[in-house]
N, C-alpha and C positions, 0 to 999 in steps of 0.2 A: 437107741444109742448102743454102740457095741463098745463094750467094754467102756474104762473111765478113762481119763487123757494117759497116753503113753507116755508122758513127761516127768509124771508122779514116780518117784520110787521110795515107798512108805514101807513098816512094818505092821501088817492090820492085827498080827498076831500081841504086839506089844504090848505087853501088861496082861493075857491072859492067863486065869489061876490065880493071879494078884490079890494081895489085900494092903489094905491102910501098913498093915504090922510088916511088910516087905521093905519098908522102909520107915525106920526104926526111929529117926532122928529127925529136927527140922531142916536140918543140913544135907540130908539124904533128898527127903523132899521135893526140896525148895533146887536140889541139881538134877536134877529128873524133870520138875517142869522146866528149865530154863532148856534142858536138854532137848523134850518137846517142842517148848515154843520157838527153837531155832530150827529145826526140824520143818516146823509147820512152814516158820516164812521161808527156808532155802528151798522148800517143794513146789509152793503151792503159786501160781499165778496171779488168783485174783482171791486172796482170802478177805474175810470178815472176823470180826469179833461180835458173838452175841452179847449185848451189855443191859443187864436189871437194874443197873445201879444196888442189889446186892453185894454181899461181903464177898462173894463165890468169883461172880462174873468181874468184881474189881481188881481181885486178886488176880487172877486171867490176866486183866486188863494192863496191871502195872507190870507182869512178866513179859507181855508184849512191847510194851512201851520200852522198858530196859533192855530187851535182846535188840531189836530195831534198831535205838539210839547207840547200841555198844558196838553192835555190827556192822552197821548204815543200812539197814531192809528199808522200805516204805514201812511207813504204817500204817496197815489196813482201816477201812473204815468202821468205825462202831455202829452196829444196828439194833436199834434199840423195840420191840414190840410194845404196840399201844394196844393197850385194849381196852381201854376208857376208864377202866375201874383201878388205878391207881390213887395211891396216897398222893395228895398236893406235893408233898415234899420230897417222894421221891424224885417226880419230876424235873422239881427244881434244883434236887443233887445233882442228877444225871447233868442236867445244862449249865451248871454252873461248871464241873468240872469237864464237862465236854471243851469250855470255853478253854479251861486252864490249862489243859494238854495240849490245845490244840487238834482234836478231835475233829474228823469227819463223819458226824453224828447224820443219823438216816433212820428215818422211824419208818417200821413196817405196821400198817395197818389195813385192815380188810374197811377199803372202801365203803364197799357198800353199807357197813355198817355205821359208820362215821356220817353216811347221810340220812340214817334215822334217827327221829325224834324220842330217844324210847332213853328210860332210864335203868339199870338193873332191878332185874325182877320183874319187867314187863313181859307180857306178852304177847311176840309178834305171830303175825299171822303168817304161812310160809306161801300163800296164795301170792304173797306183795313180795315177796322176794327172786329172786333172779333164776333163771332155769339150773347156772351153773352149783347154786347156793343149794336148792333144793336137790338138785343131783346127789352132792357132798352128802349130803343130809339121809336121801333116803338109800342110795347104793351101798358109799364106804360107811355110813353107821348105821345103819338100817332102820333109821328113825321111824314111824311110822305114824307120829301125831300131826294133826294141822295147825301148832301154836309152837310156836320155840319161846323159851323163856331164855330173855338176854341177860346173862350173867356168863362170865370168864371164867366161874369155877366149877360147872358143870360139863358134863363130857359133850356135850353138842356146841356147848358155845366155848369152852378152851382149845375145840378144832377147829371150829371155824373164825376166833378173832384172834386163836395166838399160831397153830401153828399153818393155818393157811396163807393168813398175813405171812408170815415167816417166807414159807415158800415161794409164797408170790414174790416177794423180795429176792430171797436167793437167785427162781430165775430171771428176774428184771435186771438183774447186775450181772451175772453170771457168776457168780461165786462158787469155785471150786473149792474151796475147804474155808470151816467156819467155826475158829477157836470158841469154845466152850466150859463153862463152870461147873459141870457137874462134877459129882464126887461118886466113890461106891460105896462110902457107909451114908449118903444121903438118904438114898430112897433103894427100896429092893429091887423094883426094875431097873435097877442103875448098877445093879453089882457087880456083872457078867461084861462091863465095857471095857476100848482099850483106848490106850492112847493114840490112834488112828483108827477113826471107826466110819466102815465105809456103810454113806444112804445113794446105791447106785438105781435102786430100781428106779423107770420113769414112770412106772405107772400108780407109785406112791408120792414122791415126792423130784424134783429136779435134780437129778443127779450131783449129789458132793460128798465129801468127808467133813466127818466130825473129827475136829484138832481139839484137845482134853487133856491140857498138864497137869490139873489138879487134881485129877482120879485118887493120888494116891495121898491127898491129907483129909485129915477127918477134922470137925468142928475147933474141935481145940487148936490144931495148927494153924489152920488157916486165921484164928485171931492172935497166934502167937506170932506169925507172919507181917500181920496187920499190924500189928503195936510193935515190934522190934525190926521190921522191916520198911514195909509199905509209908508208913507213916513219918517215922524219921527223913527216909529218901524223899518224900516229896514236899514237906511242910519244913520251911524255912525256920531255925531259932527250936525245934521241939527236938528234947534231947537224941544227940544216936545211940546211948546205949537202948533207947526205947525205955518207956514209960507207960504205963498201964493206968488209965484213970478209974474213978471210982463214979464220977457222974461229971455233967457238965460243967460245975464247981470245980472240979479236980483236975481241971488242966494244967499244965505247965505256963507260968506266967509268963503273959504275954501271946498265949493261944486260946483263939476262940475256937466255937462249936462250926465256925465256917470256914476255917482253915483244916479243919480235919476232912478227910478222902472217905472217911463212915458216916451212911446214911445216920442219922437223925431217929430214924424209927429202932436202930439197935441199941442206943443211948436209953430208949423208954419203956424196954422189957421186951421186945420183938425179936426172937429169934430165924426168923422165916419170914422172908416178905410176898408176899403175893397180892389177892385183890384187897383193896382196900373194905371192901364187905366181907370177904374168906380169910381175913387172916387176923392172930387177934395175939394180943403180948403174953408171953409166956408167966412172965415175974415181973414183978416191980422192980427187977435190979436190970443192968445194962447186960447184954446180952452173955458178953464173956465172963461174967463172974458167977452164971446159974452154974446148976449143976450140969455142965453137959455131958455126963458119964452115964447119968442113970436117969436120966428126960429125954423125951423124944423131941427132938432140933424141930421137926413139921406139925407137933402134935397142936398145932398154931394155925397150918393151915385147912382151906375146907375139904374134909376128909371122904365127900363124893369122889371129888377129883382123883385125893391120892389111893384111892380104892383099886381104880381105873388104870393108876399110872403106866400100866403095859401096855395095855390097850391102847392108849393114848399114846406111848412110843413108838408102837408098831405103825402109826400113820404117821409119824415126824416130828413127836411133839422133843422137847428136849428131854 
């Protein structure tokens, strides 16, 4: 492929040198992603929205929904990655509110894994698996054992059931730019991104851009966003100055726990969501009342992975 579509005229340079503290305020913020996410849909052709059903990728999600509706864009489809080892519930969030927006929800997953009988933590043999599987395995990670152990949060199986699904997807649709939740005080292979980040190589991954409003809020925003923004605007009767609960008891009368657009799992002390085996609650409190000043936000998830997190970028992962 030479070069990326001539149609795009992005800024890839946008946001570097950047930090959370460039933008001071939740008003700063919150005009910088909208600024993006109109950006993303007036450029981009055939975009996507990556959706976790996390607080990150919601947040994403409602900025899309908002510019779209304000503007008239399409609204891109939500693709959501299976990799089997999810919490029930987030599932069930993801589809419940796929319903409720009217969402063109699209799960990517690596087939061939989806038709083995194995549970995490097993071990497969990589004799049984597919030329192209093993290729993955032993070229681009230089794997060199004859067992893979099926789990999501390891560096052999988070490439091959999150970001190869992934890409398989990108190119099956052809999706030219694919709005994203990452953040740069997330993770430190995340620090250095921008809000246009181009994945053109083909011999890593299908040529697209990363679209990324939310670069510039760190933990605390993004749930001051949620409760004074996100939440009001889309749950009928829940105050608009916004309202901050204390637990599922603390609702605003007349709102349940399934009217609210927040996973479930951040209600029960989960900061971080990922496999349902790799990730584990931070605090007994709900997520936005720990401390998230002087805790680490991932210190939740399985920390092989985030060891890795570069390495795992440099092949596509998000």
């Amino acid at each position: 492929m030479t070069g990326f579509p001539d149609y795009l005229d992005v800024d890839y340079t946008d946001g570097e040198g950047e930090s959370p503290e460039d933008y001071p305020t939740l008003d700063a913020k919150i005009e910088k992603a909208i600024e993006v996410t109109r950006r993303g849909l007036e450029q981009y052709r055939n975009p996507a929205v990556a959706w976790t059903g996390g607080k990150d990728s919601t947040l994403v999600l409602y900025f899309v929904l908002e510019v779209a509706e304000e503007y008239g864009f399409d609204l891109p489809p939500a693709v959501f990655i299976d990799h089997f080892e999810h919490f029930p519930e987030v599932f069930a969030f993801v589809e419940r509110w796929a319903d409720e927006w009217g969402l063109d929800l699209r799960y990517a997953r690596n087939e061939e894994f989806a038709r083995l009988d194995a549970q995490p933590g097993d071990e497969i043999a990589l004799e049984g698996l597919s030329e192209s599987t093993r290729r993955e395995l032993r070229e681009r990670l230089e794997y060199a054992g004859e067992t893979l152990r099926f789990s999501a949060d390891s560096y052999e199986g988070n490439h091959l059931l999150k970001t190869v699904a992934f890409n398989e997807s990108v190119r099956e649709h052809g999706f030219d730019g694919v709005f994203s939740g990452v953040r740069w005080d997330e993770q430190e292979a995340r620090a250095d991104e921008t809000f246009f980040s181009p994945r053109h190589d083909p011999d890593v991954y299908p040529p697209h851009d990363r679209i990324q409003p939310i670069l510039q809020f760190d933990e605390a925003a993004v749930w001051d966003a949620m409760w004074n923004h996100v939440v009001p605007e889309t749950v009928e009767g829940y105050p608009e100055e916004g309202y901050v609960p204390r637990s599922y008891d603390d609702l605003p009368e007349g709102i349940t726990r399934e009217d609210l657009p927040v996973s479930p799992k951040y209600f029960e002390g989960f900061r971080s969501l990922g496999s349902e085996h790799g990730s584990a609650k931070s605090d007994d409190r709900p997520a936005w009342l720990q401390d998230l000043d002087n805790t680490a936000e991932r210190a939740g998830r399985a920390q092989d992975k985030e060891d890795l997190m570069g390495r795992l970028r440099d092949l596509g992962y998000m």
